[in-house]
C-alpha positions, -999 to +999 in steps of 0.1 A: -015+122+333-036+110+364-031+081+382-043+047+367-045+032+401-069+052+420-095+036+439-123+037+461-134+020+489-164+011+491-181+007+528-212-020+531-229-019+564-254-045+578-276-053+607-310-076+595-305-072+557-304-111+549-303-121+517-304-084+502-270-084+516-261-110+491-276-091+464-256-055+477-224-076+477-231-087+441-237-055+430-200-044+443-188-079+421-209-064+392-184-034+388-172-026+353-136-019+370-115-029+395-104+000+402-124-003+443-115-025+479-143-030+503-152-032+536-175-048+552-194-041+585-222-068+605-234-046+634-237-065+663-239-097+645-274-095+632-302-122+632-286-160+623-295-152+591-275-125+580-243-139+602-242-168+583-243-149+549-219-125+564-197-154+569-200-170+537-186-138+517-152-139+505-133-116+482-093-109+482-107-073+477-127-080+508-124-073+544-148-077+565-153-070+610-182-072+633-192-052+664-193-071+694-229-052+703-250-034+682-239+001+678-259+022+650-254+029+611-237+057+616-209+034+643-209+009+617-202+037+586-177+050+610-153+015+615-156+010+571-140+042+567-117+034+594-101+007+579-104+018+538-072+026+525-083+051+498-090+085+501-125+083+486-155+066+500-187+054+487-211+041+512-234+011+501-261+000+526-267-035+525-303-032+514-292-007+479-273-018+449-247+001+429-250+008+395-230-019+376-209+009+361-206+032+392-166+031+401-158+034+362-179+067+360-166+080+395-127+075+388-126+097+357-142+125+374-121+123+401-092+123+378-103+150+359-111+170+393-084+171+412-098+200+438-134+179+444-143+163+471-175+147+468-198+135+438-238+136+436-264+130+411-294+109+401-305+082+426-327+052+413-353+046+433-369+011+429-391-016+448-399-054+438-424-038+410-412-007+401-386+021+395-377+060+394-346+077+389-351+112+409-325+141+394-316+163+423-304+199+421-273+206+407-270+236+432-252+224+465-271+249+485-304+232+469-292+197+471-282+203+513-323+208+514-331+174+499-316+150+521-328+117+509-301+120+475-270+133+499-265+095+512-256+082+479-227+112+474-193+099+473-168+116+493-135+124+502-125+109+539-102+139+545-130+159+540-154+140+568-119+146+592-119+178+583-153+185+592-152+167+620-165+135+616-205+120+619-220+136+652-225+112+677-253+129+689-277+115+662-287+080+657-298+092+622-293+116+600-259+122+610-250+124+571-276+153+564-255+171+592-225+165+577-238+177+542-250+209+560-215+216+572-200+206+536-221+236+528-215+260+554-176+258+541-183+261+507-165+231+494-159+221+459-179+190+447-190+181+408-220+168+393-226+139+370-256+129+353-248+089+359-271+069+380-244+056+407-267+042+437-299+025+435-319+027+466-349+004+480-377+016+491-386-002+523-404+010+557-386-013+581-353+007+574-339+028+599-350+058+593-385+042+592-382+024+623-368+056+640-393+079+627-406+090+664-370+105+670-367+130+641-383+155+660-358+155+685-331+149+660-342+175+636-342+204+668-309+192+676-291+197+634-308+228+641-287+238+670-256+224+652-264+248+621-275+281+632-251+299+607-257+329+585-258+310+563-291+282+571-322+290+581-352+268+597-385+276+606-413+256+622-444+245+604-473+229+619-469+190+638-431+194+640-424+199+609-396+220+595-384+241+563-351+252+555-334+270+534-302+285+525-297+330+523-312+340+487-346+342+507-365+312+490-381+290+516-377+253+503-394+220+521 
């Protein structure tokens, strides 16, 4: 028999977000089971705004800290997981929602999987008009070349130790490095066919506002990954493919 009482913690972080923070929180209140704590991040205390909304949530499942300045996403994702007292993590930015079923379709197959340590699938898409759901790969080596659906994976915190953390190095995409190296070391994840994250499309988000920096921060994953067993070549305008060793070139 597994144990009833597993949870996961569930890390919201926030900057701007306003009152899409309320509806990210709600989203967490939404869940089908208890079985989940979370923890709650303001980076740098945000505009008036969102501090006062960041104030007026309350939960006994709940806790929530601030950083004095503000430090980055990645900063932010690192104090949640700091202070969750579960094993497994599901990060929630506070502009996305969670599925209203997502922690009772994640516990069973974390049950039922005692050697995985992470979970991906279909991400919904959606804006104030419309919505997608996008089906990524079910291939890890594929799914390390698609980097917009690896932000929604659950994971294992002793596995993000045992990597060796977010790289400090990169104001963004530090998760897309940490995939790549979740790759490299061929560890065991599963697959399920749930919607568990909805994400919104927006172009004021960070990795919009950032965008001048990938350059520099795509050159620098590529010095961080220069196995055996991940390749990248340059296209045209500083663009770059990768791809894993079977030979197939992917964008």
């Amino acid at each position: 028999m597994y144990n009833k009482n597993l949870e996961i913690t569930i890390g919201i972080t926030a900057f701007n977000e306003g009152n899409l923070l309320i509806d990210s929180w709600k989203s967490v209140l939404q869940q089908t089971s208890e079985n989940w704590e979370a923890v709650m991040v303001l980076d740098g205390g945000g505009d008036k705004k969102t501090q006062r909304l960041f104030e007026s949530i309350s939960h006994k499942k709940l806790r929530k800290f601030r950083n004095t300045n503000n430090l980055g996403p990645y900063a932010s994702r690192k104090k949640a997981i700091k202070f969750a007292t579960n094993d497994w993590y599901l990060h929630l930015d506070a502009d996305d929602l969670l599925n209203f079923n997502a922690v009772r379709e994640l516990v069973p197959i974390i049950k039922l999987n005692p050697k995985c340590e992470y979970i991906y699938g279909p991400t919904e898409y959606f804006d104030e008009k419309n919505k997608q759901v996008r089906y990524p790969s079910k291939n890890i080596e594929d799914l390390c070349l698609q980097p917009l659906f690896i932000p929604t994976a659950p994971f294992k915190i002793s596995l993000l130790n045992r990597i060796g953390g977010f790289c400090d190095e990169l104001f963004i995409n530090a998760d897309w490095d940490f995939w790549l190296s979740v790759f490299e070391k061929n560890i065991k994840g599963a697959y399920t066919d749930t919607v568990i994250y909805k994400r919104r499309y927006r172009f004021n988000n960070v990795g919009h506002t950032h965008i001048d920096l990938r350059p520099a921060i795509l050159e620098k994953i590529i010095q961080l990954h220069t196995s055996q067993r991940i390749y990248f070549a340059r296209t045209t305008n500083s663009h770059f493919i990768c791809s894993h060793n079977n030979g197939n070139w992917n964008t």
